[in-house]
Structures are given as C-alpha cells and as structure tokens.
C-alpha positions in Angstrom: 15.6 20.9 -18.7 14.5 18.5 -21.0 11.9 16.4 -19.0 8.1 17.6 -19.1 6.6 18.7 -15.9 2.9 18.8 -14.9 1.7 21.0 -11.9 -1.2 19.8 -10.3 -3.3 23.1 -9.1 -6.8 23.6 -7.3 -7.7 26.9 -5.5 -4.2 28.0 -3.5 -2.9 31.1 -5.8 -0.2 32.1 -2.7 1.2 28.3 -2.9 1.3 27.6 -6.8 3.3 31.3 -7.0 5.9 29.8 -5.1 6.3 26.2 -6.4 5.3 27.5 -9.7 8.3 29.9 -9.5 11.0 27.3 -8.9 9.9 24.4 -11.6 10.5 27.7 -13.6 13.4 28.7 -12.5 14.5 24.9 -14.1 13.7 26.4 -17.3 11.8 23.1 -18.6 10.8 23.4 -22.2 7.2 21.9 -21.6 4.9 22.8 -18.5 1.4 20.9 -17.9 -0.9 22.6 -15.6 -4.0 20.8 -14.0 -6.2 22.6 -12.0 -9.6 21.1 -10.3 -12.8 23.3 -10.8 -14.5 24.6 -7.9 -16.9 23.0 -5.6 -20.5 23.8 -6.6 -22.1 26.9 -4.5 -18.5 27.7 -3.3 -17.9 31.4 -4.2 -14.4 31.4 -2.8 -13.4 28.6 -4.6 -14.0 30.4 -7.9 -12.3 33.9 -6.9 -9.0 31.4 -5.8 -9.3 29.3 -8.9 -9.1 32.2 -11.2 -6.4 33.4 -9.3 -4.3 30.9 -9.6 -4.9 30.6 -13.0 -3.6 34.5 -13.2 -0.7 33.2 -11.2 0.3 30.4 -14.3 -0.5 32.7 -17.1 1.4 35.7 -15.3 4.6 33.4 -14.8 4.9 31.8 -17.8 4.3 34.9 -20.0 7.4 36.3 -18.6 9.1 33.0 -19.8 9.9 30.3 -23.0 8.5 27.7 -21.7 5.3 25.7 -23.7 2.4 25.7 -21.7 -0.1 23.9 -21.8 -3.9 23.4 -19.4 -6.5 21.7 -18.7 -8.9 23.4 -16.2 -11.5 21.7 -15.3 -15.2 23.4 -15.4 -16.0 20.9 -12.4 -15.1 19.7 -9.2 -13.8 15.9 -9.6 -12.6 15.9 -6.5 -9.0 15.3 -4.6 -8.8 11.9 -5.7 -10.4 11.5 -9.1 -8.7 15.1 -9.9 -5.2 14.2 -10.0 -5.9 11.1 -11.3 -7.3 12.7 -14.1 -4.8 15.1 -14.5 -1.9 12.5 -14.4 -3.8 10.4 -17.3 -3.9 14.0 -19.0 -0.4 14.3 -18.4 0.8 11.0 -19.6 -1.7 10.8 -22.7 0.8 13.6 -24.4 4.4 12.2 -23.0 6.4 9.3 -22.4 7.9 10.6 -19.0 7.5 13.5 -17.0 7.9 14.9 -13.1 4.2 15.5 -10.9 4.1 18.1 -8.5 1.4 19.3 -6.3 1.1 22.6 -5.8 2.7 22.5 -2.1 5.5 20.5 -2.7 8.7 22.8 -2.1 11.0 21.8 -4.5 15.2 21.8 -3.7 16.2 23.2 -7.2 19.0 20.0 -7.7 15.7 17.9 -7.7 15.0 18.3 -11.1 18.2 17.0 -12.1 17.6 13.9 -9.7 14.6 12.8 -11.4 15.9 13.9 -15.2 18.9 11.7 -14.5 17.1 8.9 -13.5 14.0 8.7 -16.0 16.4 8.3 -18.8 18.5 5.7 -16.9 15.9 3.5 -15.8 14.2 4.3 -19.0 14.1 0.8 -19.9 14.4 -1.6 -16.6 10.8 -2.7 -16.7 11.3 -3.2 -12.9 11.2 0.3 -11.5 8.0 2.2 -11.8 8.4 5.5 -9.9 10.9 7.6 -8.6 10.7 10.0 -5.4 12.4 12.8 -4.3 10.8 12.6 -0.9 12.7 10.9 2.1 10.2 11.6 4.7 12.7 10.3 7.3 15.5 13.4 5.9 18.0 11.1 5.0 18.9 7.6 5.3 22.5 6.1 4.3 23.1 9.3 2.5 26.9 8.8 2.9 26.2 5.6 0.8 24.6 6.6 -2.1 22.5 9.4 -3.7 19.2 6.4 -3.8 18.3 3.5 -3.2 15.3 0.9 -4.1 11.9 0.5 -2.0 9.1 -1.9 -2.7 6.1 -0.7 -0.1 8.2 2.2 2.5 8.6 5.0 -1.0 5.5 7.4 -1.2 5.1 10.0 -3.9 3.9 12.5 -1.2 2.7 15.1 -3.8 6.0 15.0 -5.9 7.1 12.0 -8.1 8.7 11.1 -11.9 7.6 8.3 -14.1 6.5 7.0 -17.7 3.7 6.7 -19.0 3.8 3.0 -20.0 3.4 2.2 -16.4 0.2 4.6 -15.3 -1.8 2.3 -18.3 -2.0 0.1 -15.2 -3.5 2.7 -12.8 -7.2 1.0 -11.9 -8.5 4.4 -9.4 -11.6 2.1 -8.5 -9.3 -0.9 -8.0 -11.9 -3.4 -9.6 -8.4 -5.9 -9.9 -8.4 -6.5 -6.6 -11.7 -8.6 -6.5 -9.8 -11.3 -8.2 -8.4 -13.7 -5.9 -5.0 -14.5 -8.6 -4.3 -10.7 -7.7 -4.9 -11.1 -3.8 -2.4 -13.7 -3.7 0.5 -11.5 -5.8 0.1 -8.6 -3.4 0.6 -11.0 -0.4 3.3 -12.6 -2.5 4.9 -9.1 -3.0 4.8 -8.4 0.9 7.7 -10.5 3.1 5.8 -9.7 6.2 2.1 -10.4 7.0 1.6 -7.3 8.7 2.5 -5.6 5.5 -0.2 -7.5 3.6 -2.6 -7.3 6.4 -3.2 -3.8 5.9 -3.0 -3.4 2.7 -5.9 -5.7 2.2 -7.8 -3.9 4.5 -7.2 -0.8 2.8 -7.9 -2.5 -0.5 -11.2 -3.7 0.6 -12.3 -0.8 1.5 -11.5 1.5 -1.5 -12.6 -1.2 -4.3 -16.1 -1.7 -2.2 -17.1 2.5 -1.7 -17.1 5.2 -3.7 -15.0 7.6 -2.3 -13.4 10.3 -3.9 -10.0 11.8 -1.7 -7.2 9.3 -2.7 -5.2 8.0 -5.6 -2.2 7.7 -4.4 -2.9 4.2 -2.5 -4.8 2.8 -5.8 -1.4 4.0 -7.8 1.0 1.9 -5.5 -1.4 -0.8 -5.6 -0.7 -1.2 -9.2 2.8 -0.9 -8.5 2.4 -3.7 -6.1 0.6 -6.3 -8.7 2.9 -5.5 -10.9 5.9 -6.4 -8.4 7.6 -3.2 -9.3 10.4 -1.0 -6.7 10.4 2.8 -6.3 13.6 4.7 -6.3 14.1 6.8 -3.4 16.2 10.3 -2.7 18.8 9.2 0.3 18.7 13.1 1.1 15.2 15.0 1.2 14.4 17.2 -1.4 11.2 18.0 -1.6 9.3 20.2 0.9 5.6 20.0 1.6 4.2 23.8 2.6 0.6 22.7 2.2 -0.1 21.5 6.2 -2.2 24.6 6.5 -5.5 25.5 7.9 -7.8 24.3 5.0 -5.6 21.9 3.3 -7.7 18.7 2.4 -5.8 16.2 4.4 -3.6 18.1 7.0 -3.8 21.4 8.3 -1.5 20.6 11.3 1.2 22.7 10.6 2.7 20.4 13.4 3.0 16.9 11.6 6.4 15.4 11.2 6.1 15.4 7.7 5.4 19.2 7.4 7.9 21.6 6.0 10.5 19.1 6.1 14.6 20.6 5.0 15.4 20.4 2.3 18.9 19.3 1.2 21.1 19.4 -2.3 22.4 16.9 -4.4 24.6 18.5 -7.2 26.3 14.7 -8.3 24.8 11.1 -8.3 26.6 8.6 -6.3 25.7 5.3 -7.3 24.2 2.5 -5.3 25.9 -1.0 -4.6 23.4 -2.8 -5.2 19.7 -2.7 -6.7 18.1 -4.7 -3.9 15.1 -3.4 -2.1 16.5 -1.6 1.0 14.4 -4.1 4.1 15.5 -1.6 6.1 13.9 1.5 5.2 10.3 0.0 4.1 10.2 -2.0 7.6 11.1 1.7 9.1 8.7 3.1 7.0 5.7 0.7 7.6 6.1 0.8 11.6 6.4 4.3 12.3 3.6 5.0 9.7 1.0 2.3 9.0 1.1 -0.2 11.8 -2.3 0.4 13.9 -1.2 -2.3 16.8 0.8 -1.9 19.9 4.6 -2.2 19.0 6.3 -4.9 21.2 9.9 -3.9 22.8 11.2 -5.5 20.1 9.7 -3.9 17.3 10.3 -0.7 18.7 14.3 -1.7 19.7 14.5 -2.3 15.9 12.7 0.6 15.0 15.1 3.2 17.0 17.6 1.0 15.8 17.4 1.8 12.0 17.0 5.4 13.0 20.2 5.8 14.8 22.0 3.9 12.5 21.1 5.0 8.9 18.8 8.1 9.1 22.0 10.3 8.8 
C-alpha cells in the first residue's frame, strides 16, 4: 500500500496489538505512530505506555515498513493529543489514513480509502473520507459511497490531505465572527441542524476544555462548505467501549463492535449530491435533544427500512 498511515496510540498495549496487526498486514510502506504521554502521578499509565510502545517496535521490527514516532513526554490530553498528532501527521504528507487505536479495521478498507484519496485528490469540495457507516449499511446495493455534509463522522478512523487540516482551528476562535456564524447556518438546510451546532460551538470556543477535536475538525469542514464521503457498507469496527475508555465504556452502545463487512470493487455513485437522507437519519437518531413528533419519528423508521440494507 502506497498511502501513509498514522496510528493514534495512548496507554491500551492489548488494543494497539490488534489494530496495529492488521494496518500491517496492508503492508504500507510508511507507518506514523502517535502516542499521548501519561497523566502526571499515574504509575499505570507509564507501565501501559511503554508497553505499547514495545507493542509498535516489536511489530514493525518483524516488518519493511518505515516507521516513524512521536511520543509525547506529556499528557496533552484526548482532544489536544490527536490533534497534535494529526498536525504531526500531515506536516510530513500530502494524504494519509488516521486510525485510533480501537478502530477494527475490515482489511478491504485500506483499499477504500487508497482509491479514493487519489480520485478526489483534486475536487476541492470533498475534505474527508470515512469508512464508518454507523448505521451498517445504507443503499449498499447502490453504490460502494456516497456524499454527506453534517450525518459522516470520523469515529476514530478517517483519510484526508493535508491541504485541508491547515484549516483546523481546535480552539475555534473563527467562530466569534459573525460572517462565519452566518456560513454555518447557510451550510445547514434545517434549523435544527444549525441550532445545535451553535450551541455546541459556543460552548467549545468560550472554555477550555481538553476531550474533543473531532467537532472543532467538522466545524472547519462546515465553514468551508465541504462534503464527506461515506462507506455504504461498514468497515470499520470500534473495540474501545470498554471499562476505562475516555468516552464509552458501555460495551452496550449501538455503536460498539459494530460488523464489519468487505468491499473487494468500487461501484460508483449516480450522482455526487449530498445524500438528505442519511444526514437527516443521522442528525435525529443522534443529536436531536427534543421530543421527536410522530412525524419525525415516521420519517425516521422510514429511512431505516428503506435504505439501511
């Protein structure tokens, strides 16, 4: 495989062996590992971070590949963190593929996203591509993707270029300007859409926290009125819903441990519109804070019985 990868790493030396072993098992010529330092006065945090960092240089000694770190002597933290390690990651390449270390990877994925980085390579208006389809499939029998403006999360695993994460802001200091307000509710054809996404936005750009980047990456995405491809089959696995992950350690969730599914040829899309569709499914069942009415939730079961297949 051609395409860089870069593994983002912390202190989970059982999970990295795993996900470590199949972006291997790709044979990329290039691997980046990240790995956050451990939290101050936290002695099992140091005995897990050096073992995962036996894990990487046990794996790749048995391989080819070119490896290169950057292990950092502090805790950042699980939002600065991958940011930092994704600025890393894109200071030495033009395009690449992000994994966390508990995203399960299908091995055809790999090909998915090496496919499409070099054919979107230079359509300005697609920023990201995921191999996630939190919802398992959705008008697989149509085509092998489709497009997404606010329903496509990266969910740990994602591809991209580098030329787009220059517009990454993590403490979103954009926002404060109203010109910018007004193209994210532009973006949005729904006001519940922008409604929460300007609540969200408010309160990131006005604290100081320190456990997300993902929402300050699709904001940029957003301003710059950008579309995600998505996989219209799962096939990327999340293993990290565990007791002590940062986020979710129901092992429970819907999103946990979802199948996995293969895609050995690209079947083409119809059309390079945003799929309405999928992001209103995507917003509703995950987003929305208010009581549905009978009609949003008709619509909702709807979509699901007619295109999550």
């Amino acid at each position: 495989m051609q395409t860089p990868v870069l593994l983002l790493t912390f202190n989970r030396p059982q999970h990295t062996e795993k996900v470590m072993g199949a972006i291997l098992a790709a044979q990329p010529q290039e691997l980046y590992v990240f790995q956050d330092g451990a939290r101050e006065g936290n002695a099992d945090d140091l005995k897990k971070c050096a073992e995962v960092r036996q894990v990487v240089e046990k794996l790749t000694s048995e391989t080819k590949v070119s490896l290169h770190t950057f292990y950092s002597l502090e805790n950042l933290g699980c939002g600065p963190g991958p940011a930092r390690g994704i600025t890393w990651f894109f200071e030495n390449v033009e395009k690449g593929i992000i994994m966390e270390d508990d995203c399960l990877p299908d091995p055809t994925m790999f090909f998915f996203y090496e496919y499409l980085l070099e054919k979107y390579a230079k359509d300005d208006s697609v920023f990201m591509i995921t191999a996630t389809n939190v919802f398992r499939k959705w008008k697989s029998h149509r085509s092998s993707y489709f497009f997404s403006k606010n329903g496509a999360s990266p969910m740990g695993c994602w591809a991209g270029w580098s030329k787009y994460w220059t517009k990454f802001d993590y403490s979103l200091s954009s926002w404060r300007v109203s010109d910018n307000k007004k193209r994210i509710k532009d973006y949005f054809d729904k006001e519940e859409y922008f409604e929460y996404y300007s609540d969200l936005y408010d309160n990131i750009s006005s604290s100081e926290q320190n456990h997300m980047w993902d929402y300050q990456w699709a904001y940029a995405r957003y301003l710059s009125g950008s579309k995600t491809i998505v996989a219209s089959k799962n096939l990327v696995s999340n293993i990290g819903f565990t007791i002590g992950a940062t986020h979710s350690s129901d092992s429970s969730h819907k999103y946990a441990n979802l199948p996995l599914y293969s895609m050995y040829r690209i079947k083409e899309p119809k059309t390079e519109r945003v799929d309405k569709g999928f992001d209103y499914l995507y917003f509703f069942r995950n987003n929305y804070r208010h009581k549905k009415t009978y009609l949003q939730k008709a619509k909702l079961k709807m979509l699901e019985l007619l295109f999550c297949r």
